[in-house]
C-alpha positions as CSV (number, residue, x, y, z in Angstrom):
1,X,-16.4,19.4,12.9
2,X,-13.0,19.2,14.0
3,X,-11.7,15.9,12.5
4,X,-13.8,16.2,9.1
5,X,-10.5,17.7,8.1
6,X,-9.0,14.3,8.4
7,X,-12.0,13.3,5.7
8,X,-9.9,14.0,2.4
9,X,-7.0,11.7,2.7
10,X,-5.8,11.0,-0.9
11,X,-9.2,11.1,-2.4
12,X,-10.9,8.9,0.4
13,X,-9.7,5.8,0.1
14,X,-6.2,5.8,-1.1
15,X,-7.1,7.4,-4.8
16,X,-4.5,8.4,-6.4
17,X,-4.9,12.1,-8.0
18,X,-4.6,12.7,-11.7
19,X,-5.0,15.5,-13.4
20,X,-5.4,15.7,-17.6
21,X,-3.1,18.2,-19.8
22,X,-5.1,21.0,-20.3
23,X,-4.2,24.1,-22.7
24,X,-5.9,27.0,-21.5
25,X,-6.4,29.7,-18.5
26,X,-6.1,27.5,-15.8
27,X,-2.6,25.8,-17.2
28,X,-0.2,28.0,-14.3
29,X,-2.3,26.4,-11.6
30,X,-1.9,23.0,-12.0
31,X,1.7,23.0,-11.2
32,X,0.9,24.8,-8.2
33,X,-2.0,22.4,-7.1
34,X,0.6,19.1,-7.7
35,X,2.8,21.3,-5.1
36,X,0.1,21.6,-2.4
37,X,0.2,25.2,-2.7
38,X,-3.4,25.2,-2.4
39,X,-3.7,29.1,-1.6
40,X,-1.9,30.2,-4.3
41,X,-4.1,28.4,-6.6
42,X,-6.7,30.2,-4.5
43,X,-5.5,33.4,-5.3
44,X,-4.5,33.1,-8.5
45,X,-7.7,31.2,-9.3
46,X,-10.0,33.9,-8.2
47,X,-8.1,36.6,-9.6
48,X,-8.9,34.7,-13.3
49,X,-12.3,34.4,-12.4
50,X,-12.5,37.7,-11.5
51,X,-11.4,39.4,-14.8
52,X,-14.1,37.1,-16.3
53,X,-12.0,34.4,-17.6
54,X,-14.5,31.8,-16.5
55,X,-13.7,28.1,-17.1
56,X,-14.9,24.9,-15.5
57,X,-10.9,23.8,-15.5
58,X,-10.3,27.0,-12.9
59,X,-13.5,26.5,-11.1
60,X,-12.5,23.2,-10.0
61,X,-8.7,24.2,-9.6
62,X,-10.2,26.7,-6.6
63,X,-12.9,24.6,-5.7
64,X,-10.6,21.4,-4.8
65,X,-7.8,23.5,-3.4
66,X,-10.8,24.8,-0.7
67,X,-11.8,21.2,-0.3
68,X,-8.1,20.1,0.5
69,X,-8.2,22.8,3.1
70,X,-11.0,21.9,4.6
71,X,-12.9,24.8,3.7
72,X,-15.6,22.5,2.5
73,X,-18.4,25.2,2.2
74,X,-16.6,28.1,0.0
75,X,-15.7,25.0,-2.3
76,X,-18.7,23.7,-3.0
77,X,-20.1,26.7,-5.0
78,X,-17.3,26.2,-7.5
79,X,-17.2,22.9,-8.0
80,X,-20.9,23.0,-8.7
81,X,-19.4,26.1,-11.6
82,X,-17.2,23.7,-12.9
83,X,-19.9,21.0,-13.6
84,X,-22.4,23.2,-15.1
85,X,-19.6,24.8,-17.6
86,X,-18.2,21.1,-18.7
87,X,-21.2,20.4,-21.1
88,X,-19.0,17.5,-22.7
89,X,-18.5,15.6,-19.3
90,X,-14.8,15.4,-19.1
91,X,-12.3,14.9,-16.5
92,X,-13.3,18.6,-15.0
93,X,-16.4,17.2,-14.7
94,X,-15.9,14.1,-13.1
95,X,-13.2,15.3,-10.5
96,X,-15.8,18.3,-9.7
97,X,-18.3,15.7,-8.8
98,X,-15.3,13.0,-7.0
99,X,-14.8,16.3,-4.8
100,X,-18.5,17.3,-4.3
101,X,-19.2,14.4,-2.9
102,X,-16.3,14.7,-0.6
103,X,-17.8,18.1,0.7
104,X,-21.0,16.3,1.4
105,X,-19.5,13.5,3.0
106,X,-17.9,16.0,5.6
107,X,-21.3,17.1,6.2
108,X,-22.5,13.4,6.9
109,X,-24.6,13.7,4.2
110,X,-24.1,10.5,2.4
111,X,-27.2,9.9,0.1
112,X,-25.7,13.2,-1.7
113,X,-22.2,11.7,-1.6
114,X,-23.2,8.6,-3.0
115,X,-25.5,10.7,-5.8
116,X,-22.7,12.8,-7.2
117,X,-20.3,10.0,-6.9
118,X,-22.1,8.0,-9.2
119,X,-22.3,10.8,-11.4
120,X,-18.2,10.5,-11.4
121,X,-18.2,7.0,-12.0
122,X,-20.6,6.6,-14.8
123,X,-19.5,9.7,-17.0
124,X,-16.3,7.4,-17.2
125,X,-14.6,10.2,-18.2
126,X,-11.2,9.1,-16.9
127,X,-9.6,5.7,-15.6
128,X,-8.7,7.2,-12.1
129,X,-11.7,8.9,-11.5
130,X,-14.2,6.3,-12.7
131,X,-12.2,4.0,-10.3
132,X,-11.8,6.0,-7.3
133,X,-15.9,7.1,-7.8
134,X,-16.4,3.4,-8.0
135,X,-14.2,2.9,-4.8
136,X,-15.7,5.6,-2.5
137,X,-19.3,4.3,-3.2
138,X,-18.4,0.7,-2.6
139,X,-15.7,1.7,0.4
140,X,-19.1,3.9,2.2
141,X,-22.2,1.8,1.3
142,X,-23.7,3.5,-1.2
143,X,-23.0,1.8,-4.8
144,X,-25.7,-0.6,-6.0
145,X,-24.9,-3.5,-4.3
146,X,-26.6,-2.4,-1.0
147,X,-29.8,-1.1,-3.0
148,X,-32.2,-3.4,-0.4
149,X,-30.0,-2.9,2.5
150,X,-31.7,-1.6,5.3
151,X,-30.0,1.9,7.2
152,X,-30.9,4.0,9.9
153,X,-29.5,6.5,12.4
154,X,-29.0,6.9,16.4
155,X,-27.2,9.5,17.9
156,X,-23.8,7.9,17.1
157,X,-24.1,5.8,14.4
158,X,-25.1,5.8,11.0
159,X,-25.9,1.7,10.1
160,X,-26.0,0.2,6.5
161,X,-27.3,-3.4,7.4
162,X,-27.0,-6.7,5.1
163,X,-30.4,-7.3,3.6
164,X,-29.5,-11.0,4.3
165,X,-29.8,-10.7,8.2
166,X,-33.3,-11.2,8.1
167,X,-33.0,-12.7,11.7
168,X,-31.1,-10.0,13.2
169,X,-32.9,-7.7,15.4
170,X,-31.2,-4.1,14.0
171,X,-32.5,-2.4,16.9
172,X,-31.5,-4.2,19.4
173,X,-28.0,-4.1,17.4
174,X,-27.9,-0.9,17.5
175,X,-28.4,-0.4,21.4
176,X,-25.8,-2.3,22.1
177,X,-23.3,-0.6,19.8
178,X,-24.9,3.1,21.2
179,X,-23.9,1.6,24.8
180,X,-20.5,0.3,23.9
181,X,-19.6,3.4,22.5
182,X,-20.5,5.6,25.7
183,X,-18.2,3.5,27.3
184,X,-15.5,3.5,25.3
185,X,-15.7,7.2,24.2
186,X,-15.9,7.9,28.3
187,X,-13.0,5.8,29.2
188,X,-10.9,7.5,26.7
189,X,-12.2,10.8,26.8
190,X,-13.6,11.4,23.4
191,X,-14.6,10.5,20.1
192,X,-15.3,11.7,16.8
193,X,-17.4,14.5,16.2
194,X,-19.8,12.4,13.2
195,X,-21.3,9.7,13.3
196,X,-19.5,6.4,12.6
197,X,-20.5,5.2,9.5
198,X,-21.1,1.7,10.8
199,X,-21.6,-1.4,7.7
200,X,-22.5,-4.6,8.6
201,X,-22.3,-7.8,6.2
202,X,-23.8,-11.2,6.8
203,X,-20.4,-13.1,6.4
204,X,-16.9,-13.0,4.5
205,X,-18.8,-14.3,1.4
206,X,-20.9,-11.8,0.8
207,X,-17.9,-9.4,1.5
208,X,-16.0,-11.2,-1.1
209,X,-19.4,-10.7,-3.9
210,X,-19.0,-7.2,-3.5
211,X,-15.0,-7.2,-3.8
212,X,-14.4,-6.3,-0.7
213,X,-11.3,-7.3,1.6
214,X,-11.3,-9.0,4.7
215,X,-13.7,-8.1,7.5
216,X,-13.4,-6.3,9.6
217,X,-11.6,-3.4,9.7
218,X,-12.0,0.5,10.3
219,X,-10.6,3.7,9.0
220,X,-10.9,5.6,11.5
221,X,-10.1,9.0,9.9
222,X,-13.1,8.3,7.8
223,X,-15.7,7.3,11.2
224,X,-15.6,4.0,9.1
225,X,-16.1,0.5,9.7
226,X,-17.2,-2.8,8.2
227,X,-17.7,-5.4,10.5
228,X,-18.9,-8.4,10.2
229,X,-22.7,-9.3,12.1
230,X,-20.9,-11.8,15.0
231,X,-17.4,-9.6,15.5
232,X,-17.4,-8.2,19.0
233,X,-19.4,-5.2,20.2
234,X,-16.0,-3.0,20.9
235,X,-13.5,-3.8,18.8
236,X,-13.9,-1.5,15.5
237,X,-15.5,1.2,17.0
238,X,-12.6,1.5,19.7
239,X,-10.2,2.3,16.5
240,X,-12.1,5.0,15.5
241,X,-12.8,6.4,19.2
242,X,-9.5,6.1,20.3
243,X,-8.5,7.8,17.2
244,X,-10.5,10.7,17.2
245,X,-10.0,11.4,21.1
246,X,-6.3,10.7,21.4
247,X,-5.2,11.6,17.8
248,X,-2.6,8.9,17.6
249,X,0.8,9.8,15.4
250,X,2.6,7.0,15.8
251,X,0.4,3.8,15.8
252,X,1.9,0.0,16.3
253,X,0.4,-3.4,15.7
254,X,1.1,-4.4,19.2
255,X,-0.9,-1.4,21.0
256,X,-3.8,-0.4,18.4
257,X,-5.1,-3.6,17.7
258,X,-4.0,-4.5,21.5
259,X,-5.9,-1.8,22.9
260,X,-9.1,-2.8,20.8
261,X,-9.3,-6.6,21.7
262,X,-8.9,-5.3,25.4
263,X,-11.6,-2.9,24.8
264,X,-14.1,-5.2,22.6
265,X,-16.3,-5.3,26.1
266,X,-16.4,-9.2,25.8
267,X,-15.1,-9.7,29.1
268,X,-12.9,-13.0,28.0
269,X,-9.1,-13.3,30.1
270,X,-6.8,-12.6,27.0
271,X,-3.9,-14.0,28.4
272,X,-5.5,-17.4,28.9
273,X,-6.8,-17.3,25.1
274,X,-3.9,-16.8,24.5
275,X,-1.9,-19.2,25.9
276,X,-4.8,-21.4,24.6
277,X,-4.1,-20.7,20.9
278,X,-0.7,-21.0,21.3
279,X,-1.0,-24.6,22.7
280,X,-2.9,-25.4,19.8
281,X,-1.1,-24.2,16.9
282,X,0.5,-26.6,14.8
283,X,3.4,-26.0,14.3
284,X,4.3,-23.8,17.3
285,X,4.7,-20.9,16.1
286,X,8.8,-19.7,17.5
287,X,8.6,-17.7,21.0
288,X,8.6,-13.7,20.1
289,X,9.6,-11.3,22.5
290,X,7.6,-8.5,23.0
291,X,10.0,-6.1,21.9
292,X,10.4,-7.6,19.0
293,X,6.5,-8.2,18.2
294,X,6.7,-4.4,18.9
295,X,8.9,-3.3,15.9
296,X,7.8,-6.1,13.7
297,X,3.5,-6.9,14.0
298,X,4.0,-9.7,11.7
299,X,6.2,-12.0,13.2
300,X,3.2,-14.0,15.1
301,X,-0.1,-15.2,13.4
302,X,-3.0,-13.2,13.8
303,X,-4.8,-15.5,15.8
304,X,-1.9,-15.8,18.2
305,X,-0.7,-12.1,17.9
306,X,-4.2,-10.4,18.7
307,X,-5.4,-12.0,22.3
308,X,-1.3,-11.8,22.9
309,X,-1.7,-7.6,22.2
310,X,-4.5,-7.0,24.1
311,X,-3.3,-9.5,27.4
312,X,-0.2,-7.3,26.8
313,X,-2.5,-3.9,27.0
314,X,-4.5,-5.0,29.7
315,X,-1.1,-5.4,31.9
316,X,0.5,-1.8,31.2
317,X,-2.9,-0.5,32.6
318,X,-2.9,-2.3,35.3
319,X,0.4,-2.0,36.7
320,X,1.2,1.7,35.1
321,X,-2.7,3.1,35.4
322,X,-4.8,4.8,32.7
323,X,-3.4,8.1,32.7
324,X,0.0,6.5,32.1
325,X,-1.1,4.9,29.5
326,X,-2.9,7.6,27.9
327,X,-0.7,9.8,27.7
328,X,1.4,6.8,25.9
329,X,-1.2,6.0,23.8
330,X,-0.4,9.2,20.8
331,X,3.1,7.7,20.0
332,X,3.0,4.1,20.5
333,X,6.5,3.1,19.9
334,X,8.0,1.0,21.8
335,X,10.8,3.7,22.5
336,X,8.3,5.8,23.7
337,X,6.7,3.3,26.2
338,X,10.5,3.5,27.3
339,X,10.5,6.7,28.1
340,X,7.1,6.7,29.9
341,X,7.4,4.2,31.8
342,X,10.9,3.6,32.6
343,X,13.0,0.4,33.7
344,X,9.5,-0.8,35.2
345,X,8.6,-1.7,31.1
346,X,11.3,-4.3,30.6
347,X,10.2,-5.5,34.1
348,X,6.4,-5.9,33.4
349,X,7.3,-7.0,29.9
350,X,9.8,-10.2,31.3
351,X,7.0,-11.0,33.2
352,X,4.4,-11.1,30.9
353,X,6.7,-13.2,28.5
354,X,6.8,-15.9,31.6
355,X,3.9,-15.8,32.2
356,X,2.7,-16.4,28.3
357,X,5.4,-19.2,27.2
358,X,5.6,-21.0,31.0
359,X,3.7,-24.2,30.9
């Protein structure tokens, strides 16, 4: 799987890593782990193990340097070492399991994920690891909280469901998401090789229960999404689709979030929504150039900013084509739009101001 490598950022979901003072054979790693020197702490690690000096401490200093580098396979076996030789459940033990269920998340395999991070969480063996095994199983579905929630698979989805949509008909939820994302993933040419790990809550409430933020949202790297049961077919999934097909290094307000509202298949005319919400704003929010919208998302309100983006989207295909805007679409800064697209931008981009502000 190509972008599982993107699947250990920080510990998941922006865990910090912490490792405990340890006295003992695996001391002269450590430094080099803290470094991201992973292969050195391959080397040297195996090279200890191999003279028999075999601790759980340098079973899990290989077996997480392998999972950093992706090489989720060949870390498993030792992280699985390092459990069984930390009778006492301490921090080895817990970040062993924290990075086990990493390795089986990259395999899709979440019931195991959600098993061993549990496992992390309730050993409580540390502060950062009990928190970050708390976050992970809460972030991906799996803590207690969804115990009577229903899930299911389809070939690009897997779905955690609200146990309190008892009128929603999942499958025909699911069909529409399955069709939405052919074609999304066709218009942009791609889309992550997992399924998207797709959660959907009754309402903001029993988001808040759970201490979750505001829905919805996506991380894409992760082919994950919380969405709330009446957000649009398109809009979530488009984040992770675009990301996994375009690989996006530079990403703006304007054009992410722009590029999903135009893709969230609703068919509605963004500019006159719009327009609409600007009239009705009170106060009236100041006018914002596009430029400066651009280098700053947060100088219009969300409500305003969002049909704005994707009205704004919507024109540069049009007038500059798909391709164009494709090949944009990696580095969306607003000096790289320059450079695509020339004098035409400030052209198309007076005009759309006009046409937005005019009354």
């Amino acid at each position: 799987m190509a972008q599982k490598s993107l699947l250990v950022l920080a510990m998941l979901l922006n865990a910090t890593v912490a490792l405990a003072q340890e006295t003992g054979p695996a001391d002269d790693l450590w430094p080099l782990y803290r470094e991201g020197r992973f292969e050195e702490v391959i080397t040297q690690g195996k090279a200890l193990l191999a003279t028999g000096t075999e601790t759980a401490a340098v079973n899990l200093a290989v077996g997480r340097s392998l999972v950093d580098l992706q090489r989720f396979e060949e870390g498993i076996p030792y992280l699985e070492k390092a459990i069984d030789q930390d009778a006492n459940r301490t921090w080895v033990y817990a970040w062993a399991q924290l990075y086990l269920g990493n390795s089986y998340l990259a395999q899709g395999n979440y019931q195991r994920a959600g098993q061993v991070w549990t496992l992390a969480r309730d050993c409580d063996a540390t502060r950062n690891a009990t928190r970050n095994a708390g976050n992970n199983l809460l972030g991906f579905g799996l803590s207690e909280f969804f115990a009577d929630w229903q899930e299911f698979e389809t070939e690009h989805f897997s779905f955690l469901f609200s146990d309190r949509l008892t009128d929603l008909d999942r499958v025909q939820y699911a069909r529409n998401r399955e069709e939405a994302y052919e074609k999304i993933s066709t218009w942009f040419g791609g889309g992550p090789d997992q399924r998207i790990r797709f959660i959907v809550w009754a309402n903001q409430d029993e988001a808040d229960e759970a201490g979750m933020p505001s829905l919805g949202f996506s991380r894409p790297a992760l082919n994950l999404t919380h969405t709330l049961v009446q957000q649009t077919v398109g809009h979530e999934m488009t984040h992770v689709i675009s990301y996994h097909a375009l690989k996006p290094t530079v990403r703006t307000g304007l054009i992410n979030e722009g590029t999903a509202v135009h893709m969230d298949l609703t068919g509605r005319d963004q500019m006159q929504r719009a327009r609409g919400i600007l009239e009705s704003l009170k106060p009236r929010p100041p006018i914002v150039s596009i430029p400066a919208l651009w280098l700053d998302w947060s100088l219009a309100p969300d409500a305003f900013s969002y049909p704005l983006a994707g009205a704004f989207v919507q024109m540069l295909i049009d007038k500059g084509g798909k391709e164009k805007f494709l090949e944009f679409y990696p580095d969306q800064s607003y000096a790289h739009a320059q450079a695509i697209y020339g004098d035409d931008l400030l052209a198309w981009t007076e005009e759309f101001e006009k046409r937005l502000y005019s009354p």
